[in-house]
C-alpha positions as CSV (number, residue, x, y, z in Angstrom):
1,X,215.2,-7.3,20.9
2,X,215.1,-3.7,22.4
3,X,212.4,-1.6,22.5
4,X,212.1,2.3,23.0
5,X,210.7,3.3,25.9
6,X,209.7,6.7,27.7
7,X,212.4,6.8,29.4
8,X,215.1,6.5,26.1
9,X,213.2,9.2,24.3
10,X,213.5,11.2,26.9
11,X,217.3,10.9,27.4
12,X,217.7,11.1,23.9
13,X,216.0,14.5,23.6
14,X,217.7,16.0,26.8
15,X,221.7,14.7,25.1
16,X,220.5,16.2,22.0
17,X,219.2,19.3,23.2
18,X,222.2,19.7,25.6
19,X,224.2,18.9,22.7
20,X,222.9,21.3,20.1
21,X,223.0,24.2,23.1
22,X,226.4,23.4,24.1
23,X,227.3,24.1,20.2
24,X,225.3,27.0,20.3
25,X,226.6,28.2,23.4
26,X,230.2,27.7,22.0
27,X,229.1,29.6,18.9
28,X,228.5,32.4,20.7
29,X,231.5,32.4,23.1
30,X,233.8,32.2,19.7
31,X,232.0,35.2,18.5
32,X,232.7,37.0,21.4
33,X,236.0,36.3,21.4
34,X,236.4,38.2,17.9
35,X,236.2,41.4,17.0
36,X,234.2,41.3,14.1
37,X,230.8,40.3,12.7
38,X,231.6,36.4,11.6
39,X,228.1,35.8,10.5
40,X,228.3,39.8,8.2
41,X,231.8,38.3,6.7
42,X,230.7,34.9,6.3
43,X,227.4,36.4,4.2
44,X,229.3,39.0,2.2
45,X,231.3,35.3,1.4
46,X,234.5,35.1,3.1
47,X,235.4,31.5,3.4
48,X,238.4,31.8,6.2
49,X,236.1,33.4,8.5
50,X,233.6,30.7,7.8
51,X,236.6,28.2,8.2
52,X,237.8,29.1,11.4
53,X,234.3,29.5,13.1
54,X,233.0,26.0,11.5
55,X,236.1,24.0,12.7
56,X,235.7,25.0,16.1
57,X,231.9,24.3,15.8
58,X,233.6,20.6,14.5
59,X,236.1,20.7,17.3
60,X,233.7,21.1,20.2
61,X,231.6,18.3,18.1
62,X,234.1,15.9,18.4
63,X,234.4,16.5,22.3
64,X,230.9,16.2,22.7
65,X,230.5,12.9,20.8
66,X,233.2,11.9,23.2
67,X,231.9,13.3,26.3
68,X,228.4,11.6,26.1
69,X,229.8,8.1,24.8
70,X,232.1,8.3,28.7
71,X,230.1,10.7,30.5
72,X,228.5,9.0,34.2
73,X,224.8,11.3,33.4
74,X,224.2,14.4,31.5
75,X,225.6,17.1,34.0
76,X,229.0,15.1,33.6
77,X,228.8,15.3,30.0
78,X,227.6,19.0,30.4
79,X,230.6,20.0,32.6
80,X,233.1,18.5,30.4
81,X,231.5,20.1,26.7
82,X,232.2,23.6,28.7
83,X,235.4,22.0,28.9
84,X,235.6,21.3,25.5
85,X,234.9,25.5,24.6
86,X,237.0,26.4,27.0
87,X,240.5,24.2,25.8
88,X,239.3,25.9,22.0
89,X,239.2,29.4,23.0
90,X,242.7,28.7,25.0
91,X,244.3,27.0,22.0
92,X,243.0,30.1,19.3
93,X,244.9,32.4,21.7
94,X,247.8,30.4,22.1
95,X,248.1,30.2,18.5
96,X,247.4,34.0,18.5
97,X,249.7,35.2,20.8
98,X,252.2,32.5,21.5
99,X,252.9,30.3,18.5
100,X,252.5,33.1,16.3
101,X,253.6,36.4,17.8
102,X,253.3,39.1,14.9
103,X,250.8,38.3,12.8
104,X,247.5,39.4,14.0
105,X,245.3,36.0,12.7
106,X,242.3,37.9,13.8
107,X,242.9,40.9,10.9
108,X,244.0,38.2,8.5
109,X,241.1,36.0,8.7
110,X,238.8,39.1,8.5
111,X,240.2,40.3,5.5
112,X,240.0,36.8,4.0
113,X,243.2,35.0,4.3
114,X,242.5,31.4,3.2
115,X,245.7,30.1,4.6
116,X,245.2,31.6,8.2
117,X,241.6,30.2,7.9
118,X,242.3,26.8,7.5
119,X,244.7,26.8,9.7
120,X,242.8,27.7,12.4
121,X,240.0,25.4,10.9
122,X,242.4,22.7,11.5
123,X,244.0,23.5,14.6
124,X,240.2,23.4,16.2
125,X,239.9,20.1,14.7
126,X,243.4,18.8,16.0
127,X,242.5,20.7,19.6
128,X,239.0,18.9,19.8
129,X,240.5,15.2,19.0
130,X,243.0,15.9,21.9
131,X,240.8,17.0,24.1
132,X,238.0,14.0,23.2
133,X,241.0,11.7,23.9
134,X,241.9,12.9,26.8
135,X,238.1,12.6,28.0
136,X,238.6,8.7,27.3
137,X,240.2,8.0,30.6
């Protein structure tokens, strides 16, 4: 039988607060990485915009589920979910300017592209499981 202790609750509340400010933190590094208003376009309703920010918020999810399941302590896990934002933010500009020289995905998700959006919503998914695996070691 296990019981909760002090010390669980504790932990608990420091992985999920690390957690949920890692997400924020990546968040706000994705928005500075565009140059326009996500949260304007997502209220005045456009869904790619909301797409491609909301699959990297899933992406660095997935490498944080993974990080604290293998991490050795919470700084470990810490390190490697700044890891996790920075392998997204390298992967949307390898998509931007190497995989798809010519289109500016940037102007086509602001002005509401749905195919460019979930693209990108899926390439932060695919980007996140690759790098979660590759924090199984």
């Amino acid at each position: 039988m296990t019981f909760i202790t002090l010390d669980s609750i504790l932990s608990f509340l420091a992985h999920l607060g690390t957690g949920f400010g890692l997400i924020l933190a990546g968040l706000i590094i994705f928005a500075l990485t565009t140059k326009y208003s996500e949260r304007k376009l997502i209220k005045e309703g456009n869904m790619a915009v909301a797409l491609k920010l909301w699959g990297k918020a899933l992406g660095l999810a997935i490498v944080i589920y993974t990080v604290w399941a293998n991490s050795v302590n919470l700084l470990d896990a810490f390190i490697w979910g700044l890891v996790g934002i920075a392998a997204q933010v390298l992967a949307f500009w390898t998509f931007e300017y190497i995989l798809t020289p010519g289109v500016n995905l940037e102007k086509e998700v602001e002005n509401g592209n749905m195919a460019i959006g979930f693209s990108l919503f899926a390439a932060s998914l695919v980007v996140g499981i690759i790098v979660a695996a590759s924090l199984t070691y």
